[in-house]
C-alpha positions as CSV (number, residue, x, y, z in Angstrom):
1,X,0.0,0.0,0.0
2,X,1.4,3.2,-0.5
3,X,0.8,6.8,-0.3
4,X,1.1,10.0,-0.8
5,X,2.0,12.8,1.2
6,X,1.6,16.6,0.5
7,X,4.6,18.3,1.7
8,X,5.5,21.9,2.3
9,X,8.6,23.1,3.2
10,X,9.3,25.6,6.8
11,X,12.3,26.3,7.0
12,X,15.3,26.8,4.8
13,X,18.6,24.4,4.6
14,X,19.4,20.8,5.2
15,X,17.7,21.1,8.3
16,X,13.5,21.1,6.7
17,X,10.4,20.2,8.4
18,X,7.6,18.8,6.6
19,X,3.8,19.1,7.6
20,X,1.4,16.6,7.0
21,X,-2.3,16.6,6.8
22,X,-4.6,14.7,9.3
23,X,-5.9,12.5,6.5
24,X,-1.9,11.2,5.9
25,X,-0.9,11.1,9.3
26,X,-4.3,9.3,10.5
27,X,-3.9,6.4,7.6
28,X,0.1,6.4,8.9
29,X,-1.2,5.9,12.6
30,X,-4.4,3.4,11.4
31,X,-1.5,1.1,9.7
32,X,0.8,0.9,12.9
33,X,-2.5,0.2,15.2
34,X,-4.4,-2.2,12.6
35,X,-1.2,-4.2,11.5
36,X,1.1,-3.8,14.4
37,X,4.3,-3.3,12.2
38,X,7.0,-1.8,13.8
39,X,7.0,2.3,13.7
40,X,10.6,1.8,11.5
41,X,9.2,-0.2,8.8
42,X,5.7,1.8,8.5
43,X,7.9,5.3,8.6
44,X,9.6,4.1,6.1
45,X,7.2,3.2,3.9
46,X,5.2,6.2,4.5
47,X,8.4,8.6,3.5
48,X,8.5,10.3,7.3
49,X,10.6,10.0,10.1
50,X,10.3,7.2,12.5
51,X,10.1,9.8,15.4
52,X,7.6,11.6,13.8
53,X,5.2,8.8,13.4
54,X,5.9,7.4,16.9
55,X,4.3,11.1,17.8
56,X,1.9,10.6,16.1
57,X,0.9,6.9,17.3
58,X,1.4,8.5,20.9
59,X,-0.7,11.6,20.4
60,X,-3.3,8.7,19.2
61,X,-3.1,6.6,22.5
62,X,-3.6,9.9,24.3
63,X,-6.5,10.8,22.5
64,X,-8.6,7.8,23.0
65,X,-7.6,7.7,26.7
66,X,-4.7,4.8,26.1
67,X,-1.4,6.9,26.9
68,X,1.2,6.7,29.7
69,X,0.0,7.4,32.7
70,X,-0.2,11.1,33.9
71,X,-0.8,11.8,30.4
72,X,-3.0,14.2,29.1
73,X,-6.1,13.2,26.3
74,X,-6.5,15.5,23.5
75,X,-9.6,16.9,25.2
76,X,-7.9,17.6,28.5
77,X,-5.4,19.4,26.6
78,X,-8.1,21.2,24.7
79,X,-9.5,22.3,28.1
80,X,-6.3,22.9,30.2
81,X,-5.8,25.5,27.0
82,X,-8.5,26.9,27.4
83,X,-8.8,27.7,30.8
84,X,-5.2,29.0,31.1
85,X,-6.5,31.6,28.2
86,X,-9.8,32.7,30.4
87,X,-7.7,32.9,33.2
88,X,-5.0,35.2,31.6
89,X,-8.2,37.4,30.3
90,X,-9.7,37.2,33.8
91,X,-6.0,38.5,34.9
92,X,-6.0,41.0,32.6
93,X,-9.6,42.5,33.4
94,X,-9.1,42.6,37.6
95,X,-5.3,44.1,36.4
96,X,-6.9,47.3,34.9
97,X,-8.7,48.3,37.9
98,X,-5.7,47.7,40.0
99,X,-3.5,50.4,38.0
100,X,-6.1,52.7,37.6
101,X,-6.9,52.8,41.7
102,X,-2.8,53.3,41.8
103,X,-2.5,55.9,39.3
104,X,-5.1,57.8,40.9
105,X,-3.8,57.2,44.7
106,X,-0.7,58.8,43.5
107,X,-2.3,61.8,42.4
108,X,-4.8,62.1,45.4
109,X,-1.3,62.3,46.9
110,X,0.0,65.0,45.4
């Protein structure tokens, strides 16, 4: 079986780094899972590097709840993100009023 990838290059050099789409890298990670070839052999025959595709299996394992222990799922990631940004806006919005009560302490002072 083979396939193809669509590739892009970021970067300049010797030293490139190729992005895949979701389609390519779920068929890469369905292959590993379904036939239980080694990550080498698949990476290989995919045209990616073996540590990239070992990401990707892991990320998968995450995802459906599999991974190491003390590791995240894609949806607790997906939520730890997004309450570190409302608490960085909630920050933000109690941070105003702060500054402005010192501002006008210092002027009251005057």
């Amino acid at each position: 079986m083979r396939f193809r990838r669509k590739q892009g290059r970021v970067g300049s050099g010797s030293n490139r780094s190729r992005r895949y789409p979701e389609e390519f890298k779920r068929d890469a990670v369905a292959l590993v899972r379904s036939s239980g070839r080694a990550v080498t052999g698949a990476a290989r025959e995919f045209g990616v590097s073996a540590e990239g595709l070992r990401n990707w299996v892991r990320r998968d394992r995450a995802g459906r709840g599999q991974g190491a222990p003390g590791e995240l799922t894609t949806a607790e990631r997906e939520e730890l993100r997004r309450l570190r940004r409302q608490n960085r806006e909630q920050a933000e919005t109690i941070e105003v009023p702060r500054k402005a009560a010192v501002f006008f302490a210092k002027e009251s002072g005057r």
